[in-house]
C-alpha positions as CSV (number, residue, x, y, z in Angstrom):
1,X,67.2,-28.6,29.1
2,X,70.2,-30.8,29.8
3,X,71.0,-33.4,27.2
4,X,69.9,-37.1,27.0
5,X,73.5,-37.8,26.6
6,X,75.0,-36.7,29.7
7,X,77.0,-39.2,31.9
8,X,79.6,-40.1,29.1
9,X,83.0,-40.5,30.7
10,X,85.1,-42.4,28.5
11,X,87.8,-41.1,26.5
12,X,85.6,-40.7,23.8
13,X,82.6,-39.4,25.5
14,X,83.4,-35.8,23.4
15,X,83.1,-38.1,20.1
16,X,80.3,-40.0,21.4
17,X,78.1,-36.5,22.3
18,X,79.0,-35.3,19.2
19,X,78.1,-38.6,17.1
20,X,75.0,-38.7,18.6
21,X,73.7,-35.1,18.6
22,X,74.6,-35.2,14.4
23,X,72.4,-38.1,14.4
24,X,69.3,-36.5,15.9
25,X,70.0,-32.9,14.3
26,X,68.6,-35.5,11.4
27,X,66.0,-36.2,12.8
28,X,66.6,-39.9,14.2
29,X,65.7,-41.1,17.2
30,X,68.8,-43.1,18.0
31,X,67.5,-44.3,21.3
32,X,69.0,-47.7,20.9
33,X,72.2,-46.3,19.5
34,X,72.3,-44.3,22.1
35,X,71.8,-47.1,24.3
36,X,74.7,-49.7,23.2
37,X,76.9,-46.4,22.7
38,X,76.5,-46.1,26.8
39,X,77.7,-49.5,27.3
40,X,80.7,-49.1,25.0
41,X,81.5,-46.2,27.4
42,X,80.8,-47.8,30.4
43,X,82.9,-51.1,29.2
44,X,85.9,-48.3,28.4
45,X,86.0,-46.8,32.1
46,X,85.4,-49.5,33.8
47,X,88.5,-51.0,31.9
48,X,90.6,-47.5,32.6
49,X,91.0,-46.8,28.7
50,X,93.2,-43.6,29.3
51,X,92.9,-42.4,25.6
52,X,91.3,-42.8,22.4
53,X,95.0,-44.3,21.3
54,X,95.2,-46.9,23.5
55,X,91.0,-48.4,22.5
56,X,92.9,-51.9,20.4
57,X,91.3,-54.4,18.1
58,X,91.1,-56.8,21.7
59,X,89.6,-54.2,23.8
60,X,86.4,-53.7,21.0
61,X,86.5,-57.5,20.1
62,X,86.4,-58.4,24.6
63,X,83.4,-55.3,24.4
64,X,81.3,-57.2,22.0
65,X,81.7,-60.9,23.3
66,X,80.7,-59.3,27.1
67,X,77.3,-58.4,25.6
68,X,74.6,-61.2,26.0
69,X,73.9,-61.3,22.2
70,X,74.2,-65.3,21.2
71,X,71.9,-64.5,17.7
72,X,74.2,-63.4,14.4
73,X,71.6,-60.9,13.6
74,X,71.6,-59.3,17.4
75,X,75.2,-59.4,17.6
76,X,75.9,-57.9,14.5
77,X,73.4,-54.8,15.0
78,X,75.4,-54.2,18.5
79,X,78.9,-54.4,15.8
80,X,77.2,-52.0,13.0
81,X,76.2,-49.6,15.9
82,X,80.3,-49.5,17.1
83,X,81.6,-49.6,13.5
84,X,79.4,-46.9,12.1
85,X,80.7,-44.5,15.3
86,X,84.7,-45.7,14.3
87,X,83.9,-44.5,11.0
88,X,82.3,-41.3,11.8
89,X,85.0,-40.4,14.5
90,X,87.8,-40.7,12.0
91,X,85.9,-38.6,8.9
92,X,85.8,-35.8,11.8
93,X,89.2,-36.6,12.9
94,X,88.7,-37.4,16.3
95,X,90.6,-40.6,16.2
96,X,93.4,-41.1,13.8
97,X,91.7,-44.8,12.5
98,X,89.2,-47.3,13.5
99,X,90.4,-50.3,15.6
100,X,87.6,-52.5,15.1
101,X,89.0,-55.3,13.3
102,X,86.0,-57.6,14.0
103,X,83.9,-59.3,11.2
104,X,80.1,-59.6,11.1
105,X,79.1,-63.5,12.1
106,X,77.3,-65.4,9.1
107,X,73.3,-65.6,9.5
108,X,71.5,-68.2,9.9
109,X,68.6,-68.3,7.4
110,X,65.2,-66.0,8.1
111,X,62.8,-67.4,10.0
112,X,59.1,-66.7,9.8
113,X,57.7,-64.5,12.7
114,X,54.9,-65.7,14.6
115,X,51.8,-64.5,13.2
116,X,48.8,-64.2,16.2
117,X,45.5,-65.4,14.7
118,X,42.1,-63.7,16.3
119,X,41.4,-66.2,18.4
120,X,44.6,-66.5,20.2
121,X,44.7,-63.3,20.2
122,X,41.9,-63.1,22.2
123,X,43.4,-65.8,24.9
124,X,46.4,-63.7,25.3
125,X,44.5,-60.7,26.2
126,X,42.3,-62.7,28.6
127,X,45.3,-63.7,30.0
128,X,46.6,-60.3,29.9
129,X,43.6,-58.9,31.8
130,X,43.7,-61.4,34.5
131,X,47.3,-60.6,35.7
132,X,46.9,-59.3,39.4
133,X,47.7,-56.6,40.9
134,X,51.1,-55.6,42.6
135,X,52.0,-53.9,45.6
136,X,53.3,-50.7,43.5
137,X,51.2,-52.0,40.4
138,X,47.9,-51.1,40.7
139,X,45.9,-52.1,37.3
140,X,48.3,-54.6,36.3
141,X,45.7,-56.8,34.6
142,X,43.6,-53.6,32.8
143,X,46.9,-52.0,31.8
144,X,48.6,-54.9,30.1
145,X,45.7,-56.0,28.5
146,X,45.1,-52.4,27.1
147,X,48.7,-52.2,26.0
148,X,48.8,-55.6,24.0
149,X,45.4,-55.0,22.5
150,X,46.8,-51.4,21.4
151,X,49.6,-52.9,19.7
152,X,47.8,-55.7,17.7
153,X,44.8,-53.9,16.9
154,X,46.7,-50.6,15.7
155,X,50.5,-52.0,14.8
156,X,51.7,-49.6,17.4
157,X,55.7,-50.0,18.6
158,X,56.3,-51.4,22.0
159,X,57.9,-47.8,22.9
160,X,55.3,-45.9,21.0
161,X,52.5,-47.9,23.3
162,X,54.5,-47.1,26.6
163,X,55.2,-43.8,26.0
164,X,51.6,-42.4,25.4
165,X,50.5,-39.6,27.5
166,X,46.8,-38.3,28.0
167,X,47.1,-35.5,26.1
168,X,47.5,-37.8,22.9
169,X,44.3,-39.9,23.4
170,X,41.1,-38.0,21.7
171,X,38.5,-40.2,22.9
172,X,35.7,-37.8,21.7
173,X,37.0,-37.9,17.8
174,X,38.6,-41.9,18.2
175,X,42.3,-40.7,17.4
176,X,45.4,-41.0,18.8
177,X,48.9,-38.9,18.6
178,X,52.1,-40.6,18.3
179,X,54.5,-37.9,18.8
180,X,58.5,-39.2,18.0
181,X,58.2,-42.5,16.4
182,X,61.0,-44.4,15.5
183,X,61.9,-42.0,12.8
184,X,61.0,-38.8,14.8
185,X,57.4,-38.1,13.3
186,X,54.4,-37.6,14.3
187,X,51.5,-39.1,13.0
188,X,48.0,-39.6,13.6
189,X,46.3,-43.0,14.2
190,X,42.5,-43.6,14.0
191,X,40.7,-46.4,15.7
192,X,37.2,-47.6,15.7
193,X,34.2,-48.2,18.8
194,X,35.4,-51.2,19.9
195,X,39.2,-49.7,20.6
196,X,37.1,-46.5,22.0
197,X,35.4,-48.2,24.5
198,X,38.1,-50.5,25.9
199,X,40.4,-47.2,26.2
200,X,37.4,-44.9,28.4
201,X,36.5,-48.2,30.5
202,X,40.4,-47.7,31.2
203,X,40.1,-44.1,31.6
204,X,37.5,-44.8,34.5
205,X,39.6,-47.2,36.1
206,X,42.4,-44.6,36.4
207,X,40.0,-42.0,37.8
208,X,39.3,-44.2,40.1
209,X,43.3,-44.6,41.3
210,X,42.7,-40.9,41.5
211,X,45.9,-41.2,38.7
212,X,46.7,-37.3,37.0
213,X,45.0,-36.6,33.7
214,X,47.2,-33.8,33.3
215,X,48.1,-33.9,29.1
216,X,52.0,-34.6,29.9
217,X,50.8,-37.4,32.7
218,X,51.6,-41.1,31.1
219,X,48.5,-43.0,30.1
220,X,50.5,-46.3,30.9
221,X,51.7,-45.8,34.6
222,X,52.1,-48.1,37.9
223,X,52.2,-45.0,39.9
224,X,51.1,-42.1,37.9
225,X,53.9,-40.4,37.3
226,X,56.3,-42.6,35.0
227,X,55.1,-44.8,32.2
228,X,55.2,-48.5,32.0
229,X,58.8,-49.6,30.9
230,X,59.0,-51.3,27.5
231,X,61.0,-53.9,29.3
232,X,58.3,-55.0,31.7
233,X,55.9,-55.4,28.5
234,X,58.1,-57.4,26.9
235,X,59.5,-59.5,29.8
236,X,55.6,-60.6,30.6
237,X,54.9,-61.5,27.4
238,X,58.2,-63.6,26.9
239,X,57.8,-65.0,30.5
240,X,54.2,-64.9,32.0
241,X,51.6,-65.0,29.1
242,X,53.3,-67.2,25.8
243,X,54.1,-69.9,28.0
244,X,50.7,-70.2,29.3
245,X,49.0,-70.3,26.2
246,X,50.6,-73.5,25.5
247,X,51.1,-72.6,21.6
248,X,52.2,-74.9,18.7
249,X,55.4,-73.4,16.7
250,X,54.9,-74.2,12.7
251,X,58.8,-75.8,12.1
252,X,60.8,-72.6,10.4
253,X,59.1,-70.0,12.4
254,X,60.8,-67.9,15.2
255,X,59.2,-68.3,19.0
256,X,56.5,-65.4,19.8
257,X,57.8,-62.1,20.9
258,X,56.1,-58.8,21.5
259,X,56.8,-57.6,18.1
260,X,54.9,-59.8,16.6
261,X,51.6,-58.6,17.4
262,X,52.6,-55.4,15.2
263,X,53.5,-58.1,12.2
264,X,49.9,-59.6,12.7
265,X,48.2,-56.2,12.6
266,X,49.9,-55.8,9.2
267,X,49.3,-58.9,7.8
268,X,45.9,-59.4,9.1
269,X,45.1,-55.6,7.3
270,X,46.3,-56.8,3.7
271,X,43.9,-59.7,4.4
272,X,40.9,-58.0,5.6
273,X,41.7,-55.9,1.8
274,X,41.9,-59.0,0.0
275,X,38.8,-60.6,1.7
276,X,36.7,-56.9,1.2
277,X,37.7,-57.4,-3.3
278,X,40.0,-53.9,-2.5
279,X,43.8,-53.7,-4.5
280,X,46.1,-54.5,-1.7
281,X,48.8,-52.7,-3.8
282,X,46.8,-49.4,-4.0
283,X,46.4,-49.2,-0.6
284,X,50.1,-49.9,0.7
285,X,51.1,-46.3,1.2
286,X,47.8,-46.1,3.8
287,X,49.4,-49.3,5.6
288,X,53.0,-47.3,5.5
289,X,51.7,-44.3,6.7
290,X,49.8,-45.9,9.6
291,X,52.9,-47.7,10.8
292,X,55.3,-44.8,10.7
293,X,57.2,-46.4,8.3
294,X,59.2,-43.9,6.0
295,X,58.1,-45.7,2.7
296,X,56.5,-48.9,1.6
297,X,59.9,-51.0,1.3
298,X,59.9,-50.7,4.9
299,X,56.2,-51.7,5.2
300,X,57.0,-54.9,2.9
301,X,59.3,-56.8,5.6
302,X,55.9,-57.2,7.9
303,X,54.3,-58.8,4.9
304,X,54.6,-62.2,5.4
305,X,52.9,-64.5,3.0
306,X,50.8,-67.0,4.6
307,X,48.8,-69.8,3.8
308,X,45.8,-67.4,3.9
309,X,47.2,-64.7,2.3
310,X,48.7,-66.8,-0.5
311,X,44.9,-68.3,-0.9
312,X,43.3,-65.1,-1.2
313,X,45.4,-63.8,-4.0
314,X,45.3,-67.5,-5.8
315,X,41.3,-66.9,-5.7
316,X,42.0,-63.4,-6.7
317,X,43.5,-64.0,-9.5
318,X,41.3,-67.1,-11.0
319,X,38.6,-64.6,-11.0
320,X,40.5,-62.4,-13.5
321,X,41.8,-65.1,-15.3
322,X,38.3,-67.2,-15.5
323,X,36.7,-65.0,-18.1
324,X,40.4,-65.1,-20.1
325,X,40.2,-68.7,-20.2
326,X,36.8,-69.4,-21.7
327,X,37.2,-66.7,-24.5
328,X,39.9,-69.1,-25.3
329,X,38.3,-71.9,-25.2
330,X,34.7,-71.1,-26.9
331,X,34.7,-72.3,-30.8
């Protein structure tokens, strides 16, 4: 099978194979890696970079003020990615030193994602479902609205959602495979009737397109033979469907993106566990696991506390404390 890599042609497109097959070899992913390596490569042809000597501090610093990155936190992912393959070049000796001489840019303090209650949740899919049909889109409006309802009622990743094939629905046991999550494992993830029924209404709907059913065919395709890009999902969410929901923005809290749906699916599950009297701390390593996260510290940066949460677990803990008290207080 011929490598995802192929189509380096920079001087360091031998480092840059290398890099990147060490990387997978442990098991990574490194599909966005992979991705800003590419433009790093392109940016050094299309600049007719003869050799690895001649790549200077300028060259790297022009590289990473072309890219459209205006955020400190984007920007310096897009620097770790470059400094991390520097470093790695010159442990193996492929280039004498690193010429990156940039420094990360300061960030700005963390804002709050936006968290998607039920009920909007609900308009966005309604929106989602009446999006119309293209003329090489067929089931625009069932597909997106299956796709966003996916990822906030199961936590799924954007590219985990797009890149299901039929083969890794099980409609008759209500499970579904993610195979190569973001840290290259499988995993297994259950969902309930009301998930079951909106995935074989959009079964029918695809037997209808006469679209393949074939185990490798994508679930999530335009034209049956190559799933939905990640970009289109995200790009109508950003463009088409926020906007028309007309949403209020709490001060401190970032605009809505498509990854916040997965944040709301985790947040909303620790409160569903407070509301049912269960130990939300017990039962972390289920929400980990169902995420593909590799351990719970991961899981914790989806935990934001809200106002809900934070009244839950004030509630919680006046019950415990309640008896406490009045031992205290009885003569």
């Amino acid at each position: 099978m011929t490598p995802r890599w192929t189509g380096f042609k920079s001087p360091l497109a031998g480092g840059i194979q290398q890099y990147v097959a060490f990387k997978r070899a442990l098991g990574r992913r490194f599909a966005t890696e992979e991705r800003a390596l590419r433009l790093l490569d392109r940016f050094l042809t299309d600049h007719r970079v003869q050799c690895p000597e001649t790549i200077s501090p300028e060259i790297l610093e022009t590289f990473l003020a072309s890219r459209p990155r205006t955020g400190p936190r984007s920007y310096n992912n897009l620097l770790g990615i470059v400094r991390r393959l520097f470093n790695w070049l010159v442990v193996h000796e492929i280039v004498k030193s690193s010429p990156l001489r940039v420094t990360s840019r300061r960030e700005t303090p963390h804002r709050l994602p936006f968290l998607f209650e039920p009920t909007t949740a609900r308009r966005l899919l309604e929106a989602a479902s009446r999006i119309p049909d293209g003329p090489r889109a067929p089931l625009r409006g069932p597909t997106y609205h299956a796709v966003y309802a996916i990822m906030y009622s199961l936590g799924l990743r954007i590219a985990e959602v797009a890149h299901l094939c039929c083969g890794d629905l099980d409609l008759d046991r209500n499970v579904l495979t993610v195979r190569r999550g973001k840290f290259g494992k499988d995993r297994l993830v259950p969902f309930g009737p009301r998930m079951a029924a909106l995935l074989s209404r959009y079964r029918v709907e695809r037997q209808r397109r006469g679209m393949s059913s074939a185990p490798a065919a994508p679930w999530f395709s335009f034209n049956g033979h190559r799933s939905i890009s990640t970009n289109a999902i995200r790009n109508l969410f950003r463009d088409r469907l926020v906007p028309g929901l007309n949403l209020t923005i709490p001060p401190g809290t970032s605009r809505p993106t498509v990854h916040s749906l997965r944040h709301s699916f985790a947040v909303g599950t620790l409160l569903r566990w407070y509301r049912a009297g269960e130990n939300p701390a017990a039962r972390l390593q289920h929400l980990s696991t169902f995420l593909g996260h590799v351990n719970t510290n991961a899981t914790a940066v989806y935990l934001t506390i809200t106002a809900e949460l934070l009244r839950e677990a004030n509630d919680r803990f006046e019950a415990f404390a309640r008896p406490l008290v009045r031992e205290e207080v009885t003569p």
